[in-house]
Backbone as CSV, one residue per row, in Angstrom:
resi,resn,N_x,N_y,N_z,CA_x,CA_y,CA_z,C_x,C_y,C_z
1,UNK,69.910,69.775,96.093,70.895,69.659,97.146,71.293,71.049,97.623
2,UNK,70.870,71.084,98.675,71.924,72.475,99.271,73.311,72.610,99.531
3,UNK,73.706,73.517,99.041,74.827,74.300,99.109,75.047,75.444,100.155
4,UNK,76.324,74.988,100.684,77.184,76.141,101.848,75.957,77.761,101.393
5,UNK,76.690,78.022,99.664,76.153,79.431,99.344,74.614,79.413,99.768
6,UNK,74.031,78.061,98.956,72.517,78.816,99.005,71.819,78.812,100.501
7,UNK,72.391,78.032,101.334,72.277,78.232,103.143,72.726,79.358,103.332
8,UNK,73.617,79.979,102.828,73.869,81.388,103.078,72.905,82.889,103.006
9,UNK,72.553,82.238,101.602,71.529,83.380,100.989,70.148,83.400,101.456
10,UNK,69.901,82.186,101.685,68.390,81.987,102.275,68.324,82.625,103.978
11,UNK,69.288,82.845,104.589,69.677,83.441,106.060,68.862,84.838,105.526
12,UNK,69.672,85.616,104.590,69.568,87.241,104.756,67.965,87.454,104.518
13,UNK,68.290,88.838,105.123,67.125,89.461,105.095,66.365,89.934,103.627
14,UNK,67.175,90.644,103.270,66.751,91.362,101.926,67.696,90.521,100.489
15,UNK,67.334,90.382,99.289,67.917,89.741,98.730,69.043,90.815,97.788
16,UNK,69.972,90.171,97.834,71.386,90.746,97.153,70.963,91.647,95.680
17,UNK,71.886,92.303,95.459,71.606,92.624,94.279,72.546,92.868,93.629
18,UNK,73.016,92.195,91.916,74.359,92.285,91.406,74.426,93.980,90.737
19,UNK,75.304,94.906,91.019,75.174,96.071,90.503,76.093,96.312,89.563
20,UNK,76.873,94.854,88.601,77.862,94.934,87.989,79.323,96.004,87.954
21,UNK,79.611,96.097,88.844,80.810,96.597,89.438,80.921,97.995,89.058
22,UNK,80.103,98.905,89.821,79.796,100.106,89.651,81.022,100.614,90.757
23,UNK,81.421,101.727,90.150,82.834,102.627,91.432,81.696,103.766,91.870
24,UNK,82.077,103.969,93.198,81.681,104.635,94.228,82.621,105.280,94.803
25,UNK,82.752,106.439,95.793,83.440,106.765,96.851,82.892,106.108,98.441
26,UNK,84.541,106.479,98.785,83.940,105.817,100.328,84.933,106.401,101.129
27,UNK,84.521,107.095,102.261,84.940,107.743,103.328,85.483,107.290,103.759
28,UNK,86.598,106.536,104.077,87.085,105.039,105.289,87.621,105.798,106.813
29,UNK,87.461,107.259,107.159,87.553,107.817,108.159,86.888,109.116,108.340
30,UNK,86.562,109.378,109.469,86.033,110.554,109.297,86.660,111.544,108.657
31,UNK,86.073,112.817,108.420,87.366,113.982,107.601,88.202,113.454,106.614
32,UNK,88.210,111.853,106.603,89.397,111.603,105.461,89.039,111.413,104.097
33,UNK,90.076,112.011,103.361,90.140,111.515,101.617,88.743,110.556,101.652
34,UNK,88.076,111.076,100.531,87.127,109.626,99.509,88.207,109.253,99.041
35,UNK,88.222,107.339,99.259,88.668,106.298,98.086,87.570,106.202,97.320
36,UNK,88.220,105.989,96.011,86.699,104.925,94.730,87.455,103.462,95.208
37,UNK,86.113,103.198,95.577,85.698,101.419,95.417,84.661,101.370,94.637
38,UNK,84.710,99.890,94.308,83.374,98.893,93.786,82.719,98.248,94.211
39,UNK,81.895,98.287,93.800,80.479,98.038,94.655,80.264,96.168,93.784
40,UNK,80.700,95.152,94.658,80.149,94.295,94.072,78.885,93.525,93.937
41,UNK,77.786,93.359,94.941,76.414,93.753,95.107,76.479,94.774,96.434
42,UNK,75.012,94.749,96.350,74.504,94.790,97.884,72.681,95.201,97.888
43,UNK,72.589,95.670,98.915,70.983,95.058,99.197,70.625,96.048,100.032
44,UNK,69.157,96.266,100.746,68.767,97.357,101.510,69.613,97.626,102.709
45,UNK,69.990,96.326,103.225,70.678,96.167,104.620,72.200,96.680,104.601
46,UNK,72.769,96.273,103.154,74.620,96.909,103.042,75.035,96.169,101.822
47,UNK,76.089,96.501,102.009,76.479,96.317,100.603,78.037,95.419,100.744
48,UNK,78.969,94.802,99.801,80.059,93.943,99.638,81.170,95.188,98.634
49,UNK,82.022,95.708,99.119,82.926,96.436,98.114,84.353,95.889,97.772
50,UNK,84.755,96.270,97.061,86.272,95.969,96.764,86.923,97.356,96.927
51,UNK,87.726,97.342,97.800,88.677,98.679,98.005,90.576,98.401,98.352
52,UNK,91.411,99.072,98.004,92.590,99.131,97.851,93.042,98.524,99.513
53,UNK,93.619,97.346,99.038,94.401,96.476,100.374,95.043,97.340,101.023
54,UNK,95.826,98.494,101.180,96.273,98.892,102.310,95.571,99.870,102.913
55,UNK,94.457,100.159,102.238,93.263,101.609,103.086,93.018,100.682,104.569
56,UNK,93.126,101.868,105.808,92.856,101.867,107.039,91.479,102.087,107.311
57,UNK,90.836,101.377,107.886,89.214,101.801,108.079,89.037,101.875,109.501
58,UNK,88.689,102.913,109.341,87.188,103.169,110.988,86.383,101.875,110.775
59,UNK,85.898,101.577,112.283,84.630,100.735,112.046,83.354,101.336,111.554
60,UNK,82.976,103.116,111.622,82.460,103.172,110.923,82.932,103.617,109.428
61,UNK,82.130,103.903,108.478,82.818,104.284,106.965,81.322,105.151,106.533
62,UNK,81.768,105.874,105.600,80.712,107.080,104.859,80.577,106.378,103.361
63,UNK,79.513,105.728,102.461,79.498,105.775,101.012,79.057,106.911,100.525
64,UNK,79.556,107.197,99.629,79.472,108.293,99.327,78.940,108.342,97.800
65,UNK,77.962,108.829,97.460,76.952,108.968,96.059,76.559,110.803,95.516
66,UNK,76.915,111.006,94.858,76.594,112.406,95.160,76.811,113.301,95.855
67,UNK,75.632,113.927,96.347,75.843,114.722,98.054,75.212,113.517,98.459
68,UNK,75.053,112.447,98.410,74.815,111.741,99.489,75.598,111.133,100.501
69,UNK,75.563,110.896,102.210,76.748,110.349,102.457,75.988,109.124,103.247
70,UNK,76.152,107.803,103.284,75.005,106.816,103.718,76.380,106.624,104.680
71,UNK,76.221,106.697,105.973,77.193,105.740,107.251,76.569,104.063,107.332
72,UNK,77.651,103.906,107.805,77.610,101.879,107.267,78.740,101.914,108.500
73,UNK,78.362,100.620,108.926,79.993,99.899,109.780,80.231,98.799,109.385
74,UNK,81.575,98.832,109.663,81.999,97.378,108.547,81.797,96.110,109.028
75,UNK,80.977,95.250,108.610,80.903,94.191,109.270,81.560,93.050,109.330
76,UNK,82.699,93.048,108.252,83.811,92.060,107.951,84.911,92.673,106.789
77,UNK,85.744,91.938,106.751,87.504,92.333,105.966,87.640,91.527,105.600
78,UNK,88.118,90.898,104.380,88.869,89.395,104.251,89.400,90.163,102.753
79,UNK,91.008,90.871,102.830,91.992,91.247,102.093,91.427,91.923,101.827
80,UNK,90.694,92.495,100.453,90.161,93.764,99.398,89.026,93.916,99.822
81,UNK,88.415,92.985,100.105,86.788,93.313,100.128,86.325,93.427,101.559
82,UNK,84.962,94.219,101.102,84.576,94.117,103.030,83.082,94.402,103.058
83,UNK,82.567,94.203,103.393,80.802,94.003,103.867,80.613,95.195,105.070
84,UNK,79.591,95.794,104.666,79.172,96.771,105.093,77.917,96.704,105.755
85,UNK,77.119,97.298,106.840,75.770,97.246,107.176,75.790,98.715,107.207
86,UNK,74.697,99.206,106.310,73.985,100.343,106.596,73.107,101.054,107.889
87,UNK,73.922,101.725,108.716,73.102,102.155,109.832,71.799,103.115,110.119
88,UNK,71.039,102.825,110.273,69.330,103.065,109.566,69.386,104.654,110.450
89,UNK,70.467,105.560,110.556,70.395,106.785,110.692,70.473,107.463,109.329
90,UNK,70.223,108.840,109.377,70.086,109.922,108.190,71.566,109.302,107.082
91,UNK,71.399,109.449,105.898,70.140,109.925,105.566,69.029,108.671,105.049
92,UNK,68.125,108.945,105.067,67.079,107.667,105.001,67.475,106.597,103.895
93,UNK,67.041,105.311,103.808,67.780,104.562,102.477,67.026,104.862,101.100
94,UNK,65.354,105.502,101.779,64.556,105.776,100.310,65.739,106.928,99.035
95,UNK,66.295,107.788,100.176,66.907,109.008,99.508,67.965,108.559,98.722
96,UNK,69.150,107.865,99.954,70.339,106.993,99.080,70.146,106.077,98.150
97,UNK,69.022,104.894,98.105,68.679,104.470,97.256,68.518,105.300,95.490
98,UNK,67.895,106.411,95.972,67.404,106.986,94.621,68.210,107.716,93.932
99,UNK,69.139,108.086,94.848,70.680,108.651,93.992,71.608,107.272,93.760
100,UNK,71.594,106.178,94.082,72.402,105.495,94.051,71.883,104.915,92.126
101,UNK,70.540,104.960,92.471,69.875,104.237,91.161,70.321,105.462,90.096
102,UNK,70.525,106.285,90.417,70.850,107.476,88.907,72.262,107.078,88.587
103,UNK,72.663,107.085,89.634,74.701,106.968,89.331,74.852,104.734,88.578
104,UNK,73.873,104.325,89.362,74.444,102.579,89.086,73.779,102.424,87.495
C-alpha cells in the first residue's frame, strides 16, 4: 500500500541520506554570524536542517563545512526546520561533498 511518505520519496531525484544529526554551520545572511545547525538528512540536490526558531534567513543561505561555503536557497520553513536546494554554482558538489564526508 502506498503511503503519503513513500509517494513522496519516489518524486525526488536523488535519494535522501540519513547523516544522523551531524552540526554544521550556516550562513543565514550574507556577511552574517555562522549559526550551528543539524543536518537531518540530505542528498546531492539539498539538504533538511534544524536551526534556532528565531534566526532570520535570506532566501539565499551559505553551509558552511570547513573552508567550504556551498550556497543553497531555502526552499521551505515549517518552525525549526527548513529544506534547502543546493545551487549548482561554485563550489562544485564533488568538492563539498568530500569535505562534508570528512567532518559527517
Amino acid at each position: 500500500m502506498l503511503t503519503i511518505a513513500s509517494m513522496r520519496s519516489n518524486r525526488r531525484d536523488s535519494a535522501r541520506q540519513d547523516v544522523g544529526n551531524k552540526i554544521i554551520q550556516l550562513e543565514v545572511k550574507l556577511g552574517a554570524l555562522v549559526v550551528d545547525c543539524v543536518v537531518l538528512d540530505w542528498s546531492e540536490r539539498g539538504a533538511r536542517l534544524l536551526i534556532p526558531d528565531d534566526i532570520e534567513l535570506a532566501r539565499i543561505v551559505h553551509l558552511v563545512i570547513g573552508d567550504v561555503r556551498k550556497p543553497a536557497w531555502v526552499a521551505w520553513r515549517k518552525r525549526s526546520q527548513i529544506g534547502v536546494e543546493f545551487l549548482s554554482a561554485a563550489p562544485p558538489w564533488e568538492k563539498f561533498r568530500d569535505q562534508a564526508r570528512n567532518l559527517l
